[in-house]
Backbone as a printed PyTorch tensor [residue, N CA C, xyz], in Angstrom:
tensor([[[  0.8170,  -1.1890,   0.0000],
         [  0.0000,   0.0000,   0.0000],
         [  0.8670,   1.2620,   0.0000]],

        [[  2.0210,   1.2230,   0.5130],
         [  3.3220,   2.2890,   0.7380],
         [  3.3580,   2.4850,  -0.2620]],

        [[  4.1220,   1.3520,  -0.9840],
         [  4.4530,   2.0540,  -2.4230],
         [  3.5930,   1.9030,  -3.8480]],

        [[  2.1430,   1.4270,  -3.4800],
         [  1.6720,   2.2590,  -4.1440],
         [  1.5300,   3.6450,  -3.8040]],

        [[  0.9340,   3.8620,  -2.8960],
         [  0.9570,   5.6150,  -2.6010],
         [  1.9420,   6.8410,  -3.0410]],

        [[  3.3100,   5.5790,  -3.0870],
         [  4.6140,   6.3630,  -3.4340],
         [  4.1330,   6.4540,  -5.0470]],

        [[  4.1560,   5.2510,  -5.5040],
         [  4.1340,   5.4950,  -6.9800],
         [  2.8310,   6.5140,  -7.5970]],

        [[  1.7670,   6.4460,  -7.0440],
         [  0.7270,   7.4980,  -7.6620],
         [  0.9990,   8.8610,  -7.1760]],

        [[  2.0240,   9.1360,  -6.0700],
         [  2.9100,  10.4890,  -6.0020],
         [  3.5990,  11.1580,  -6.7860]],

        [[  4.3100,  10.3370,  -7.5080],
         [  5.5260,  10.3320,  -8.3800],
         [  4.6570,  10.2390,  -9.5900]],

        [[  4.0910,   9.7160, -10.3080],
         [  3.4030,   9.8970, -11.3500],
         [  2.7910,  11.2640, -11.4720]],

        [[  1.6510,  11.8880,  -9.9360],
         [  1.4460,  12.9680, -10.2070],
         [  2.2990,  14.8770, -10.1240]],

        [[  3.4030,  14.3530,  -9.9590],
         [  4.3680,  15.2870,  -9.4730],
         [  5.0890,  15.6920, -11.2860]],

        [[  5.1920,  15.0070, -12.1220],
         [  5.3450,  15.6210, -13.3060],
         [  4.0810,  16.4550, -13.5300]],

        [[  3.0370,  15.7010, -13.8530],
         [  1.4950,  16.3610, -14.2060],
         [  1.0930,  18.0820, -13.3690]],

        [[  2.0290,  17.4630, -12.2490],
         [  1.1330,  19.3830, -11.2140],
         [  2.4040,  19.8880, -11.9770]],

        [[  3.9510,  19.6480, -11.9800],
         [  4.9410,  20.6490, -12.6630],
         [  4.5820,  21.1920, -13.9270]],

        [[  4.2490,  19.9080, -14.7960],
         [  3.7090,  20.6740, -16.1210],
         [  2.8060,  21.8950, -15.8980]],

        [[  1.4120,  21.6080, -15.2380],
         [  0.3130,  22.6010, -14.9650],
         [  0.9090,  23.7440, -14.4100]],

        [[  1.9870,  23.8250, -13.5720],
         [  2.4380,  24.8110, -12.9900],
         [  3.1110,  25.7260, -13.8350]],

        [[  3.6090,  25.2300, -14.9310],
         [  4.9220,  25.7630, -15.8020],
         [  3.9400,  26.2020, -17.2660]],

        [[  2.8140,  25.3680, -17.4660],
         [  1.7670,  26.0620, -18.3050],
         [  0.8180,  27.9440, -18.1120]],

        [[  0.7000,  27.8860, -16.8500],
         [  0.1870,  28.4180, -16.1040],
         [  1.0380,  29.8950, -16.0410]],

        [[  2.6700,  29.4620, -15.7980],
         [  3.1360,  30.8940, -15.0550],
         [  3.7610,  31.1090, -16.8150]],

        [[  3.7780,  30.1390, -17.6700],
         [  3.8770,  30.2330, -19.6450],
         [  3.1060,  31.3550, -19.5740]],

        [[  1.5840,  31.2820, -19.4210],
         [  0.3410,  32.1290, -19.2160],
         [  0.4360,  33.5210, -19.2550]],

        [[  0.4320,  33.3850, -17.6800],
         [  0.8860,  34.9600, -17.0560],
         [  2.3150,  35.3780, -17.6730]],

        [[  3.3520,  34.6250, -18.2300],
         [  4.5750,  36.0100, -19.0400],
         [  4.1080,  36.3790, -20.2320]],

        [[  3.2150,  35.4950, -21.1910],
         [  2.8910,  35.9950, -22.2340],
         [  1.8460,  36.9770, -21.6420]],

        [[  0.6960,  37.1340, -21.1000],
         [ -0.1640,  38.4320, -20.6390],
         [  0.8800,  39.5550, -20.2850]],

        [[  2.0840,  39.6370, -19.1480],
         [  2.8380,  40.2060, -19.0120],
         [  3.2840,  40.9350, -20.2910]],

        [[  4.1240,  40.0840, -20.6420],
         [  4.8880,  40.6060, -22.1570],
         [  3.8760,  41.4230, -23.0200]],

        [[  2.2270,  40.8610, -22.9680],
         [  1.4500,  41.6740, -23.9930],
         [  1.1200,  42.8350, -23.2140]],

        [[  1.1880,  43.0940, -22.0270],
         [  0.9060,  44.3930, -21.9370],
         [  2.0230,  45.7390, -22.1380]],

        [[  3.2590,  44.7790, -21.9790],
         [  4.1500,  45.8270, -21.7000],
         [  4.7380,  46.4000, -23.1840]],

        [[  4.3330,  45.2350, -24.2440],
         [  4.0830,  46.3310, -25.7890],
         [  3.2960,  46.7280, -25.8220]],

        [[  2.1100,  46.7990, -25.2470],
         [  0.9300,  47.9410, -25.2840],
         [  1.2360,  48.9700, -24.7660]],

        [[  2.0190,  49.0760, -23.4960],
         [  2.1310,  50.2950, -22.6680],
         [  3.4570,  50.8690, -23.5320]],

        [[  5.0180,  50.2300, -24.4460],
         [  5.4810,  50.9970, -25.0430],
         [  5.1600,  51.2030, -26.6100]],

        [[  4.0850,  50.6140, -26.9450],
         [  3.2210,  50.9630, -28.2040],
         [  2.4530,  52.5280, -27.6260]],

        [[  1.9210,  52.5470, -27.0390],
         [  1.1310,  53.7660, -26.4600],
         [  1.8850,  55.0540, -26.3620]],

        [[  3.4400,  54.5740, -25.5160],
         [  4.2640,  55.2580, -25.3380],
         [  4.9520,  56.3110, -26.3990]],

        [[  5.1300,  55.0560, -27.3420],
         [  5.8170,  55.8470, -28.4700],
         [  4.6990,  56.1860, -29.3260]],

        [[  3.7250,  56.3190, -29.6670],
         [  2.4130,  57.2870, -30.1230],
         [  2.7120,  58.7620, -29.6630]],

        [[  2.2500,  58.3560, -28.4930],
         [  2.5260,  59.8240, -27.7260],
         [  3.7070,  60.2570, -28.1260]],

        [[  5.2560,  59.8400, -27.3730],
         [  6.4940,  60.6160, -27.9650],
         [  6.5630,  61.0380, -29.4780]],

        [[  6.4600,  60.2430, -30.4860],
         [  6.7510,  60.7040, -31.7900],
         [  6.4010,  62.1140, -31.7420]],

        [[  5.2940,  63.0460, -32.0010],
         [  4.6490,  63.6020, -32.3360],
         [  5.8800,  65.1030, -31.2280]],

        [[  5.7230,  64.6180, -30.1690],
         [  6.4200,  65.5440, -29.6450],
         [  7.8490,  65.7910, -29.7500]],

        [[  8.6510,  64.2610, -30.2410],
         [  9.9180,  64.7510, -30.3540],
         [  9.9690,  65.6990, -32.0900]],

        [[  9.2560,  64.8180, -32.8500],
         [  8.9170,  66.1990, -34.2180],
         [  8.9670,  67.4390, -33.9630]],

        [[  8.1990,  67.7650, -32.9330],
         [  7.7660,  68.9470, -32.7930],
         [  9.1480,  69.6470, -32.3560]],

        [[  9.7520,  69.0350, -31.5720],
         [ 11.1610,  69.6070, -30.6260],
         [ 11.9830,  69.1060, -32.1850]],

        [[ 11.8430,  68.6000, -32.7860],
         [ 13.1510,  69.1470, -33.6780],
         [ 12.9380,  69.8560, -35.0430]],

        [[ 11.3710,  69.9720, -35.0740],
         [ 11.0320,  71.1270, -35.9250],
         [ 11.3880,  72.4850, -35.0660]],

        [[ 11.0200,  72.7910, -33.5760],
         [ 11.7220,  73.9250, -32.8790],
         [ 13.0770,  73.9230, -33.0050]],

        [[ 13.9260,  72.7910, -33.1200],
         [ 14.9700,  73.0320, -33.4050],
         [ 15.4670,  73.8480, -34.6680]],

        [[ 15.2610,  72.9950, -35.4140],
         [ 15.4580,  73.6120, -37.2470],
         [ 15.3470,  75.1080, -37.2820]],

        [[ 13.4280,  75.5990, -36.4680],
         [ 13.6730,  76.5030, -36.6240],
         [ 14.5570,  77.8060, -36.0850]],

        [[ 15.4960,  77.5020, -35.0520],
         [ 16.0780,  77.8380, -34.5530],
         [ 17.3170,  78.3580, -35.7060]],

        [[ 17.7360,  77.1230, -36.1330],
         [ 18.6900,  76.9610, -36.6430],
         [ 18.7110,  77.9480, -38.4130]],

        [[ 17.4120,  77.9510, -38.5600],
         [ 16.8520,  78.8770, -39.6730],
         [ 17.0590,  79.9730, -39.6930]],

        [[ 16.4640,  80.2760, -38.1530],
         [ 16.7080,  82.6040, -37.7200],
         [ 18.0860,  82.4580, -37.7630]],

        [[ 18.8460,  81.4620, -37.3380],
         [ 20.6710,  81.9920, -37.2340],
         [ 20.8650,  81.9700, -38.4590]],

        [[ 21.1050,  81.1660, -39.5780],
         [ 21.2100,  80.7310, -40.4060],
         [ 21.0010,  82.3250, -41.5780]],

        [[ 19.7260,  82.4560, -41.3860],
         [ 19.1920,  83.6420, -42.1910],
         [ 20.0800,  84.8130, -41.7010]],

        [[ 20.1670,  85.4340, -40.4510],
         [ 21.0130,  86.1020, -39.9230],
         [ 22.1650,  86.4690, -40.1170]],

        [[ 22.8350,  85.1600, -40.1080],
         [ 23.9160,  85.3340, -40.8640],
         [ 24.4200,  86.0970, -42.2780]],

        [[ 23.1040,  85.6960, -43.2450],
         [ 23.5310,  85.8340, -44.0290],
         [ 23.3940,  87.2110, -44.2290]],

        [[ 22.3140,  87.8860, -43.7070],
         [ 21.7540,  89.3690, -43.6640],
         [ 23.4400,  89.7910, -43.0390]],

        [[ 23.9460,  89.3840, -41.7170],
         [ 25.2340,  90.0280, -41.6600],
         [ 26.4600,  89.9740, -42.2680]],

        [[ 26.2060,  88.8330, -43.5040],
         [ 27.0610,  88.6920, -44.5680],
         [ 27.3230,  90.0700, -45.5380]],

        [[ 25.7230,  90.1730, -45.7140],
         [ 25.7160,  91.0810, -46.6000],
         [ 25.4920,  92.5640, -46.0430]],

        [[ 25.7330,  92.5330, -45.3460],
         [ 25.7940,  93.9920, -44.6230],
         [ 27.4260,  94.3810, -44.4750]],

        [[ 28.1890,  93.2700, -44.1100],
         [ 29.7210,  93.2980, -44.2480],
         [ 30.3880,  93.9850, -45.7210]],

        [[ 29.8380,  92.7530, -46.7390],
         [ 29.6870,  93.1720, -48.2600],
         [ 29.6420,  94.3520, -48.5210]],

        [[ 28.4960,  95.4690, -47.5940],
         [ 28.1210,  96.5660, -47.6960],
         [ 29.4510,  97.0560, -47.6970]],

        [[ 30.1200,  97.3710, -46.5600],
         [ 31.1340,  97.8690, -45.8980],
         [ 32.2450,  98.0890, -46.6110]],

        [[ 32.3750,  96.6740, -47.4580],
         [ 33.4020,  96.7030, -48.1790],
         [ 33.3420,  97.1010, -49.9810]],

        [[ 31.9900,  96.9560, -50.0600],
         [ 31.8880,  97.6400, -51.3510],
         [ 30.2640,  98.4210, -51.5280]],

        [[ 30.7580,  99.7810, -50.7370],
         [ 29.4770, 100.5940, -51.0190],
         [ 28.7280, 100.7640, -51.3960]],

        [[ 27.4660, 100.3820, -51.6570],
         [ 26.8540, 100.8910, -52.7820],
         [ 26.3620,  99.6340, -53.4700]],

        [[ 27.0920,  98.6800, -53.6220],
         [ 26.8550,  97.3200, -54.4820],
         [ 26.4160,  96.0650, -53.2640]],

        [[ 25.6850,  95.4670, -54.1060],
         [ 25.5410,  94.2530, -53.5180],
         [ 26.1970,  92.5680, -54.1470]],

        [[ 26.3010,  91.5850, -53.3130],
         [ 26.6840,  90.1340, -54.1490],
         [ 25.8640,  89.6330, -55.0370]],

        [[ 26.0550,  89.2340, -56.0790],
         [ 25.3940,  88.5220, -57.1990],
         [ 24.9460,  87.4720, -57.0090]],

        [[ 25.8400,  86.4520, -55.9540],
         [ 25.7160,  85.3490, -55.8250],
         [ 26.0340,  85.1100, -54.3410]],

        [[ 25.7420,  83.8120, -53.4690],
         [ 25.5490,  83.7060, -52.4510],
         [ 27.2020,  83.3430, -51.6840]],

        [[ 28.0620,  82.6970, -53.2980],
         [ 29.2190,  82.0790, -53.2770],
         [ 30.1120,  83.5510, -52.9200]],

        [[ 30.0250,  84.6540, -53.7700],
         [ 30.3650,  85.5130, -53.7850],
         [ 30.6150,  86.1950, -52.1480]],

        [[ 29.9910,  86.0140, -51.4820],
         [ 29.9290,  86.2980, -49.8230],
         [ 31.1310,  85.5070, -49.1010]],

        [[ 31.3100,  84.6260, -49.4060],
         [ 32.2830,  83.6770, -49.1930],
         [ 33.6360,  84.0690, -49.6460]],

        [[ 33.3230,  83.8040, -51.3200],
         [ 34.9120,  84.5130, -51.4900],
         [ 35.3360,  85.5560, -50.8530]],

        [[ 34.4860,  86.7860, -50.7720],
         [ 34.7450,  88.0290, -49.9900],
         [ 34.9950,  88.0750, -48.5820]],

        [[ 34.9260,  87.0620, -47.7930],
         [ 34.9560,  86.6260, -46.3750],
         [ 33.9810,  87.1540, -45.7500]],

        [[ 32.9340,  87.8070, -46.2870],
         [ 32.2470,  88.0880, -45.5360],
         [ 31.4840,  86.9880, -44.4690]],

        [[ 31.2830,  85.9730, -45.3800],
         [ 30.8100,  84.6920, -44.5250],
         [ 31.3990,  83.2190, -45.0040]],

        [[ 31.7040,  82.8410, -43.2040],
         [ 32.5390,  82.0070, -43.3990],
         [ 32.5270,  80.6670, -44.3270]],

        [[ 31.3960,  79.8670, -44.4480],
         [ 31.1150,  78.7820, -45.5280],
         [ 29.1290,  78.9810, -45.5980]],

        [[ 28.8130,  78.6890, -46.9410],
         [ 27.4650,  78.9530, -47.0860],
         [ 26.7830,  77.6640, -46.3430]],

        [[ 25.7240,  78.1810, -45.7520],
         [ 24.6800,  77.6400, -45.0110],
         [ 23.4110,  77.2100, -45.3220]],

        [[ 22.8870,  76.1750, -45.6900],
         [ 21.8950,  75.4280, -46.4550],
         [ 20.5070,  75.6380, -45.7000]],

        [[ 19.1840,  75.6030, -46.2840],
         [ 18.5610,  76.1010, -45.5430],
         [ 18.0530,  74.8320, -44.7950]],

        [[ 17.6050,  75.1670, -43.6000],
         [ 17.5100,  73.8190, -43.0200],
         [ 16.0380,  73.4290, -43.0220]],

        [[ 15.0740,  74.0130, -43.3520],
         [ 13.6150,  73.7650, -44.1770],
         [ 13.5880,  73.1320, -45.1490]],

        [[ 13.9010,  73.1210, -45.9190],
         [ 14.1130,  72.4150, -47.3170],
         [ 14.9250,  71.0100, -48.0470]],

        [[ 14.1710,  70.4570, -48.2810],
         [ 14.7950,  68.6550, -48.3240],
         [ 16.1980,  68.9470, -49.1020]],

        [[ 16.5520,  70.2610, -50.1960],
         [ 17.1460,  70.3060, -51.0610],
         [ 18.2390,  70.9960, -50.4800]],

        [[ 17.7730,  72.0150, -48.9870],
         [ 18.3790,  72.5970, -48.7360],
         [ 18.5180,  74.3410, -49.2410]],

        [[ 18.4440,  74.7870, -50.7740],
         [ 18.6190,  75.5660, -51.7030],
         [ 17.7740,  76.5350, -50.7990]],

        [[ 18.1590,  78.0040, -50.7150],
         [ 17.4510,  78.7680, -50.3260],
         [ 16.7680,  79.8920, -51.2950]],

        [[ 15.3750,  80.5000, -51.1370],
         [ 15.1010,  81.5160, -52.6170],
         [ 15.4130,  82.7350, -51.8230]],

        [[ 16.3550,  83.6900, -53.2390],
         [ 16.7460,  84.7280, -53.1410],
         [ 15.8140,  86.1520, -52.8820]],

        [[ 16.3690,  86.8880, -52.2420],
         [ 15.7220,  88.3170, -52.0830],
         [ 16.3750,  89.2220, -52.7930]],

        [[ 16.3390,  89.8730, -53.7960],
         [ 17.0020,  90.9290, -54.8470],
         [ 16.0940,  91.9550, -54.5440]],

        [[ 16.5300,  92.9150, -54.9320],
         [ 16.2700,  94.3990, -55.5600],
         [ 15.7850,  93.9500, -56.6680]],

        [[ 14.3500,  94.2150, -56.9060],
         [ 13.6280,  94.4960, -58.5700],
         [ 14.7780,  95.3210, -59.8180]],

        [[ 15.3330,  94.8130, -60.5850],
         [ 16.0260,  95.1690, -61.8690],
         [ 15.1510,  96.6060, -61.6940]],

        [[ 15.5100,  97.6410, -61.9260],
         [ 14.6780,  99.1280, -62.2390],
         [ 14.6590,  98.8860, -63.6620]],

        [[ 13.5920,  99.4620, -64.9550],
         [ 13.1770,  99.3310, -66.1830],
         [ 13.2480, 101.2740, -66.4240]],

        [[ 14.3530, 101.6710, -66.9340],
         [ 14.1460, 102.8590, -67.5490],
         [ 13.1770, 103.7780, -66.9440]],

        [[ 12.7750, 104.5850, -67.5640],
         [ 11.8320, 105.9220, -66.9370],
         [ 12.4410, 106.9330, -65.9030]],

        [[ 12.3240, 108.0040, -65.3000],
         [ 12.6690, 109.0770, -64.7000],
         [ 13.0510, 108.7670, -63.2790]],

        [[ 11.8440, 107.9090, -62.8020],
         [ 12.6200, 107.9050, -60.9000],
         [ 13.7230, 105.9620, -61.1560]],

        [[ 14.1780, 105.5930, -62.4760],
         [ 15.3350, 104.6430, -62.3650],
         [ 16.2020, 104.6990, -61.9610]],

        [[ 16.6500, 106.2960, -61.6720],
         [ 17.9700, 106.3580, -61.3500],
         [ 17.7410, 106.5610, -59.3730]],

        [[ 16.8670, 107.0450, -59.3340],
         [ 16.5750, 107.6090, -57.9960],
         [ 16.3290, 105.8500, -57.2290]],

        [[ 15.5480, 104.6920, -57.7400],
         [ 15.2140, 103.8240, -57.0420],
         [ 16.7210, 102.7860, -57.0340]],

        [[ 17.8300, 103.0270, -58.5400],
         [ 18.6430, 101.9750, -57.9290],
         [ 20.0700, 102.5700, -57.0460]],

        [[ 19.6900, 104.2080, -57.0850],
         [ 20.6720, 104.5300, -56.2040],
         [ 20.6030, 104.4470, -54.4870]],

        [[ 18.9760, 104.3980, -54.5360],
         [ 18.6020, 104.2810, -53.0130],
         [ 18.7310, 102.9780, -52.6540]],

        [[ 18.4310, 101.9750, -52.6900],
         [ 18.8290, 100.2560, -51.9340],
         [ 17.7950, 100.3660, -51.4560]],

        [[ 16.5610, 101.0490, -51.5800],
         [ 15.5000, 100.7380, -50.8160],
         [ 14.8530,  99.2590, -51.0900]],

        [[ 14.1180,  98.8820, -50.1470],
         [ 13.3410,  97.7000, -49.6790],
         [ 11.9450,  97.1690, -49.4920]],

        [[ 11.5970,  98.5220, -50.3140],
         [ 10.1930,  98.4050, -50.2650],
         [  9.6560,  97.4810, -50.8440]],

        [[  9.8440,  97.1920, -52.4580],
         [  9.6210,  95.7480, -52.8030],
         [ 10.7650,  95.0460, -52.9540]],

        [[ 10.9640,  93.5000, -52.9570],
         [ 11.6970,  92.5700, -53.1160],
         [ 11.3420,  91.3790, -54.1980]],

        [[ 12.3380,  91.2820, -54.8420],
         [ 11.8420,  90.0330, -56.0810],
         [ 12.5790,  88.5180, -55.3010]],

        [[ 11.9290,  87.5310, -55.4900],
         [ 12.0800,  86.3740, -55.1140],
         [ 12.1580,  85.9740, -55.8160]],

        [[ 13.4740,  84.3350, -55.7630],
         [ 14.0120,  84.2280, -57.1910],
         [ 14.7730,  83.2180, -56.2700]],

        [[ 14.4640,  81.6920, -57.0720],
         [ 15.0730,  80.8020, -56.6620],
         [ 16.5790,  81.0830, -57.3710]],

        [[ 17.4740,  79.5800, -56.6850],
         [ 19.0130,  79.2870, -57.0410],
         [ 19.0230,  79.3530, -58.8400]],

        [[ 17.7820,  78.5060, -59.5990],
         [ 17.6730,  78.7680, -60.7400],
         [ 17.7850,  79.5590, -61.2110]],

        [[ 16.6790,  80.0730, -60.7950],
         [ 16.3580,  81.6040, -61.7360],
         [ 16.9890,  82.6410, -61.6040]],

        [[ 17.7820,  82.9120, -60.5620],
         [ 19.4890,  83.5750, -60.3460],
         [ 20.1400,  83.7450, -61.6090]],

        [[ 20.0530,  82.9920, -62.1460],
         [ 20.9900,  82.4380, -63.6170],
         [ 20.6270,  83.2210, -64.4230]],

        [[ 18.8930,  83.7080, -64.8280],
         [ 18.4950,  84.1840, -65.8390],
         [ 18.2400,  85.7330, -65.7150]],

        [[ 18.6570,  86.2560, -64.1850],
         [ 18.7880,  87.6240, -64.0870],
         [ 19.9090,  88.2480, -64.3200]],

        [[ 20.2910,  89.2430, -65.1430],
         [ 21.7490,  90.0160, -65.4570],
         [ 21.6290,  91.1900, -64.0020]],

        [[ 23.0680,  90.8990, -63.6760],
         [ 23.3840,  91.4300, -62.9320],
         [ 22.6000,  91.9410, -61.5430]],

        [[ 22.3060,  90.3120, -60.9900],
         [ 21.3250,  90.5610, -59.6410],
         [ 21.5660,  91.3480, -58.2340]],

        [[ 20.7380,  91.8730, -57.6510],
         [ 21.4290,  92.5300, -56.3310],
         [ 20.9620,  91.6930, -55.3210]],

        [[ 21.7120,  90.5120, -54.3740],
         [ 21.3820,  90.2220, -53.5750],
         [ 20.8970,  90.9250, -52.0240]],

        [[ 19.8770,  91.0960, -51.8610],
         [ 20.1350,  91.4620, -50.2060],
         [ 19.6540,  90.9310, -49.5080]],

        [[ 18.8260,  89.3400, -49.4590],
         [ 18.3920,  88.2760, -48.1990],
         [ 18.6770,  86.8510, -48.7390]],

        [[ 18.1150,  86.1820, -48.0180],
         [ 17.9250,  84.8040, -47.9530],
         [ 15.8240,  85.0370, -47.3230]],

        [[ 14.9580,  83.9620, -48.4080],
         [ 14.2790,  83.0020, -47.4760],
         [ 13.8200,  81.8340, -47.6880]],

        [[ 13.2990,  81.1960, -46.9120],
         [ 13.6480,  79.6680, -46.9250],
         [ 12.5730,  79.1220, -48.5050]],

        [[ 12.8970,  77.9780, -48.9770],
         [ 12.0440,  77.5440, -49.9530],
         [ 10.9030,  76.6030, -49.5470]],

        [[ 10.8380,  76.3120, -48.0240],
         [ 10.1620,  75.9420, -47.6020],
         [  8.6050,  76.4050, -47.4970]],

        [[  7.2420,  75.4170, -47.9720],
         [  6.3720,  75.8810, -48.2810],
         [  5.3000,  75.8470, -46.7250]],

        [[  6.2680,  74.9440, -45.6810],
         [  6.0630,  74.2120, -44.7070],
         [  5.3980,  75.6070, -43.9780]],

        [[  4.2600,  75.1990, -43.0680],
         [  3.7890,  75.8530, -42.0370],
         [  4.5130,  75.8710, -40.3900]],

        [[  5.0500,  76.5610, -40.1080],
         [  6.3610,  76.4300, -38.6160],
         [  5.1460,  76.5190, -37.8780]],

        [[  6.0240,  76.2440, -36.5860],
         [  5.3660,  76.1000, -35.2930],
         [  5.3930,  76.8020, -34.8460]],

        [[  6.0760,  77.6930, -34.7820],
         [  6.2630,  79.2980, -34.3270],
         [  5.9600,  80.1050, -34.9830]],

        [[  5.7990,  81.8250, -34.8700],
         [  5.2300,  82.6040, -35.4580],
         [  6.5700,  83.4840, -35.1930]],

        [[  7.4400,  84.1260, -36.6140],
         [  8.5060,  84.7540, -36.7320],
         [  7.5500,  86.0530, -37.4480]],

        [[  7.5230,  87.4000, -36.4990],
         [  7.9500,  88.1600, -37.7440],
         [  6.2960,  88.2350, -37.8300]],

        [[  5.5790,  87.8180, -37.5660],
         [  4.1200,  87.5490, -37.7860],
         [  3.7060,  86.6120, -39.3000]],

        [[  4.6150,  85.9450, -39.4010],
         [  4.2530,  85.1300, -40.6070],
         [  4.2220,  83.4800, -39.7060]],

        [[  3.3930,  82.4080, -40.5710],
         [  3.4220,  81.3770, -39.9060],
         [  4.0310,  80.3880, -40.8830]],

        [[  4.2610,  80.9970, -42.3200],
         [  5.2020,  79.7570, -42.7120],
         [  6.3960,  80.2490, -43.2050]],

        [[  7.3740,  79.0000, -43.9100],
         [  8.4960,  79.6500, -43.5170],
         [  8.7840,  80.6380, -44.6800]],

        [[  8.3160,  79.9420, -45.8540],
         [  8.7080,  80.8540, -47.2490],
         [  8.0720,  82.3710, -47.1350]],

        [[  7.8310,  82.6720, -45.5640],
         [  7.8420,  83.7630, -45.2650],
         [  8.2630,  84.6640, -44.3870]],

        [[  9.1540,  83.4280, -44.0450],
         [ 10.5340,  84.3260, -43.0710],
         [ 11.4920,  84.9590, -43.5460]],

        [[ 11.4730,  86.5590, -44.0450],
         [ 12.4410,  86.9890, -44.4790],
         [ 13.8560,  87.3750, -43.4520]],

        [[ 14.9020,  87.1660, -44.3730],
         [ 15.8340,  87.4610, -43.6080],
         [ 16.4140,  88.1140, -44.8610]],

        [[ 17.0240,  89.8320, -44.6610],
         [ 17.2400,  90.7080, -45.5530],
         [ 17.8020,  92.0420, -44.9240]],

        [[ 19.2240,  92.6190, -45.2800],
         [ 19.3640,  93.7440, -45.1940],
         [ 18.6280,  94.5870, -45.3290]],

        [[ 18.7990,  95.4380, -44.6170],
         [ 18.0620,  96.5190, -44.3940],
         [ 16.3920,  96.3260, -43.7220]],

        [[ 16.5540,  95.3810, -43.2520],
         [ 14.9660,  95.1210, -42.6640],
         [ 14.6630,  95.6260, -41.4720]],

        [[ 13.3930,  96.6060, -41.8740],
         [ 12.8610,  97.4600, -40.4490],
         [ 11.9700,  96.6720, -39.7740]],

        [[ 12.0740,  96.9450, -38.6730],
         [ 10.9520,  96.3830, -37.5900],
         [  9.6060,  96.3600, -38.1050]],

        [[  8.7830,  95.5380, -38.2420],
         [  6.9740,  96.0860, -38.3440],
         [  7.3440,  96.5860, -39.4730]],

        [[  7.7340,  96.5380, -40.6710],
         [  7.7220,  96.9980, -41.8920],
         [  8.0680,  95.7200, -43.4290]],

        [[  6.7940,  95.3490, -43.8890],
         [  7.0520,  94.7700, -44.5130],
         [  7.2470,  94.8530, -45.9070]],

        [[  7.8270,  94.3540, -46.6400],
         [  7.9250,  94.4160, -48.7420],
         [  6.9520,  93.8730, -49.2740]],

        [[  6.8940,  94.4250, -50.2070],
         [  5.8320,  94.0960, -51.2810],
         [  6.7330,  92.6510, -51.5930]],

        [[  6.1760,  91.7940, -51.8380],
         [  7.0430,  90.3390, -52.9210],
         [  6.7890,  89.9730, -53.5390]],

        [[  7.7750,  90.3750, -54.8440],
         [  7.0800,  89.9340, -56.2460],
         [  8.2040,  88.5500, -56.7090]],

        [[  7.1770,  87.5620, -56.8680],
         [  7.7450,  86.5910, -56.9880],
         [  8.4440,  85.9690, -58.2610]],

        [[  8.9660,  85.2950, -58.4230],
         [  9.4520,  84.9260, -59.7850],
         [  9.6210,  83.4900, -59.9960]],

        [[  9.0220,  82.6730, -60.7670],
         [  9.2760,  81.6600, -60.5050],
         [ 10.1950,  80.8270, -62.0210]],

        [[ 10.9350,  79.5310, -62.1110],
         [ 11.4560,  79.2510, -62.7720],
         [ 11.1820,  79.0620, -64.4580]],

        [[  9.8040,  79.3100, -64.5650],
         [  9.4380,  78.7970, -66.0740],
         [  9.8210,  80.3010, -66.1960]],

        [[  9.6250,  81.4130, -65.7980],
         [  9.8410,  82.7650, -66.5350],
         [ 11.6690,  83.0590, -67.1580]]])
């Protein structure tokens, strides 16, 4: 009678281990499924905000960026009165600025130009290209640079069509963040645009 008792012990002592080891199988897979739910959830939420913090970044990196170049060409000024750079390279050679700066909006990088409108003949031509005024500005991508004789640079803004997260300047996107010599506070340019088929 002993050892039967022994032996129907021993027979059931695999059977409860299995059940036991099925069981706590169980509970790690429930475990494990919640805890990709809770960092599935997790990273929902983060994405959206780290975007956001490195779109604040960029744009950070945009106002310096633009800045620069406005104090590029204000240097330019200094050193040749009266005239402005043709080209963005041209700032560089001149030292005014140290290596050109890509825009950081733009997949391409390429930033569109701010010129002085070419003046067209008539009586106040001489009066508008001796003044450097700023009242209007022609916009004019890296392209279309090419097809203007003898351009007057005086900004950078971004080619970005993107809506920022911030509000610069009272504009909310970026291809309307100017950055441009001679720019007054609360005073904005007319912008006449130009685009590449012309």
């Amino acid at each position: 009678m002993k050892k039967h008792r022994a032996n129907v012990r021993q027979s059931l002592r695999p059977e409860i281990i299995r059940q036991s080891v099925n069981q706590t199988s169980g509970y790690i897979l429930i475990f494990l499924l919640i805890i990709i739910f809770a960092l599935t959830v997790g990273l929902l939420v983060a994405v959206p905000v780290l975007e956001t913090q490195l779109k604040r970044e960029n744009e950070e990196e945009l106002i310096f960026r633009g800045q620069q170049y406005v104090e590029a060409i204000r240097l330019y000024q200094q050193k040749r009165p009266g005239s402005y750079p043709q080209s963005l390279e041209e700032l560089v050679k001149e030292k005014c600025l140290r290596r050109p700066y890509p825009d950081p909006m733009s997949e391409s990088g390429e930033w569109n130009l701010l010129l002085i409108p070419p003046v067209i003949g008539g009586p106040t031509a001489s009066a508008q290209a001796g003044g450097g005024g700023t009242d209007r500005l022609l916009v004019v991508t890296a392209a279309g640079l090419k097809k203007i004789s003898r351009p007057q640079i005086v900004g950078v803004v971004s080619s970005s069509p993107d809506k920022s997260v911030r509000i610069y300047d009272g504009e909310e996107y970026y291809q309307k963040w100017l950055f441009y010599y001679g720019q007054a506070p609360g005073k904005k340019p007319q912008l006449i645009y130009q685009t590449t088929e012309k």
